[in-house]
N, C-alpha and C positions, 0 to 999 in steps of 0.2 A: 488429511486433516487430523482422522485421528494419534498416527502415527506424531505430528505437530504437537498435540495436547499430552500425550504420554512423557514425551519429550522436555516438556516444560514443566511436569508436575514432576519430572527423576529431578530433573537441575533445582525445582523449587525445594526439594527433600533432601539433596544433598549439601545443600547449603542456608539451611536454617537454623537461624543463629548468628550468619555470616551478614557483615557490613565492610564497603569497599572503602580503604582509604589511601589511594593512592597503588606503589609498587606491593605494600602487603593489604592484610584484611584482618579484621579485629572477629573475633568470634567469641561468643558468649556460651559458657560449659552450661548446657541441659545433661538429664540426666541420663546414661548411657554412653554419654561420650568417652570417648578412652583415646591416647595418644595413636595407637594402629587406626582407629576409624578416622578421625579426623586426619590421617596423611593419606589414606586412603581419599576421604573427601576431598581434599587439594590440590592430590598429589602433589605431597611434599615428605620429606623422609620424618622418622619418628624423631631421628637425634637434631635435626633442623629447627622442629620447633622446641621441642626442649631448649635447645641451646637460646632462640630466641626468645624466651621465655625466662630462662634464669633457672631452667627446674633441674635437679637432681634423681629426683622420683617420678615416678609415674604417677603421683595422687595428685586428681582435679576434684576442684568445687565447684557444685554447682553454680550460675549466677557470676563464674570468675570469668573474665575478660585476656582471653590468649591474643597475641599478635601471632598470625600464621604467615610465616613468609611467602614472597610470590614461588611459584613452581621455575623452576630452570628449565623445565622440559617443557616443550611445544606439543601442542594435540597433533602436529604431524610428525611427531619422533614418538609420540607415545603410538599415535596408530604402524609406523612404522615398525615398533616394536614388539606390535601386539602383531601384527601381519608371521614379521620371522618367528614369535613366538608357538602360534598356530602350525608355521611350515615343519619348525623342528620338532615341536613338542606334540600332533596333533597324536591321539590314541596314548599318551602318555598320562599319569596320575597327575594331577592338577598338582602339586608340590613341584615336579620335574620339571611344569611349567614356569611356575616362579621360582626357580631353578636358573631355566635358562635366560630369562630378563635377569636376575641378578647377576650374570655373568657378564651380560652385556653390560650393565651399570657399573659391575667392579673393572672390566675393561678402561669404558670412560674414564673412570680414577686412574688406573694405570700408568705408570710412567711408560712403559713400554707400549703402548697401545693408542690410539688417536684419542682425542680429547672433546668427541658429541658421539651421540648415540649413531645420526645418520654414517661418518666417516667411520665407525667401529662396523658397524655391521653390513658396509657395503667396502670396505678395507679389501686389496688386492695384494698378496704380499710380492717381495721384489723379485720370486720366483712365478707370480704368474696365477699364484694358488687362492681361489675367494674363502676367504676368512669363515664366512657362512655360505653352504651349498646350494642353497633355495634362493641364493640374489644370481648365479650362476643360473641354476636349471629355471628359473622364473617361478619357482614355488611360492615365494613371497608376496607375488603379485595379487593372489587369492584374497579376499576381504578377512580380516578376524575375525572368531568368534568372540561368543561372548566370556566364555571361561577366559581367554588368550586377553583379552583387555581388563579383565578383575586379575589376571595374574600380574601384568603390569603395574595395575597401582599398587599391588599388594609389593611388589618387588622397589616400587616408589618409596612406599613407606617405612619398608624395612631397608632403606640403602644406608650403606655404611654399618651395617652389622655382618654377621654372618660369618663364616670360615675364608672367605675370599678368593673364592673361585673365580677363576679366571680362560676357564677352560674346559669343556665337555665332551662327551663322546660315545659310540654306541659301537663296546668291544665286539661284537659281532659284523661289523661291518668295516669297522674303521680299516683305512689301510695303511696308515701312517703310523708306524710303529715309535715314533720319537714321543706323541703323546701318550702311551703307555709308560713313560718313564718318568713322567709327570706325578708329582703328590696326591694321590686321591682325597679327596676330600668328604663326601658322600653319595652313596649309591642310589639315586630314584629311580625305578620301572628298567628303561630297558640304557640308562645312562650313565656312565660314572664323568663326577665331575672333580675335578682337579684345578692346582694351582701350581 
């Protein structure tokens, strides 16, 4: 029960302000809100509402009325994600976490790459090799934590920005030397991630 009430006082806090209308949701700027916090609260990316919006700038008024578009992503692709997030990234700085979902996201984008989060991160290439090693070894299977699912929205909110990683890896272990030939793009904790 209590576990129920905590529950329903996160959902009532993260969406205050918010009215349902239809596929999107009309949301009224209090103060504090900023474009990362409201994609965070949607999960929806920063340049998604913007664009729906009309806006150039990051400057909201209070009292002003945004259209948030609906999320593309399902609560079982985001726990999904937050699951590999944990497996890859656990003992790593929370950046390397939303690191690694944004990798997964600029995949999705990818012309090379499957086009939902689920077929990207459970992807078999035509040699046989799993795309991510923890949907192999069952590490995935583990529940997220909590950092692992704040790094997902955060990686929500910021999609479609960033250097466009598409690729990570952990030079101390890696054995596939063709990903080292790959663009570095930046280095978190024990990760270099590449495009």
């Amino acid at each position: 029960m209590k576990k129920l009430i905590m529950t329903f006082f996160a959902a009532t806090f993260l969406f205050i302000g918010a009215e349902e209308t239809s596929a999107q949701t009309a949301h009224t700027v209090v103060s504090g809100d900023t474009f990362y916090k409201l994609g965070q609260a949607y999960g929806v990316s920063v340049n998604q509402i913007k664009q729906a919006n009309h806006k150039t700038t990051n400057l909201l008024m209070i009292g002003e009325r945004l259209t948030i578009p609906s999320s593309s992503v399902s609560a079982a692709d985001k726990d999904l994600l937050a699951r590999l997030v944990r497996a890859e990234a656990e003992g790593e700085p929370y950046a390397g976490k939303v690191a690694v979902a944004t990798v997964v996201l600029n995949r999705v984008a990818h012309k090379d790459f499957p086009n939902s989060i689920r077929s990207v991160i459970e992807q078999v290439t035509s040699t046989g090799h799993y795309a991510f090693s923890p949907v192999q070894n069952g590490r995935i299977n583990r529940a997220a934590d909590a950092s692992s699912r704040r790094a997902v929205d955060e990686a929500l909110a910021f999609r479609g920005q960033g250097s466009g990683s598409i690729y990570f890896y952990n030079p101390k272990t890696a054995t596939n030397k063709w990903i080292t030939s790959r663009t570095q793009t930046v280095r978190i904790g024990n990760h270099i991630f590449a495009k």
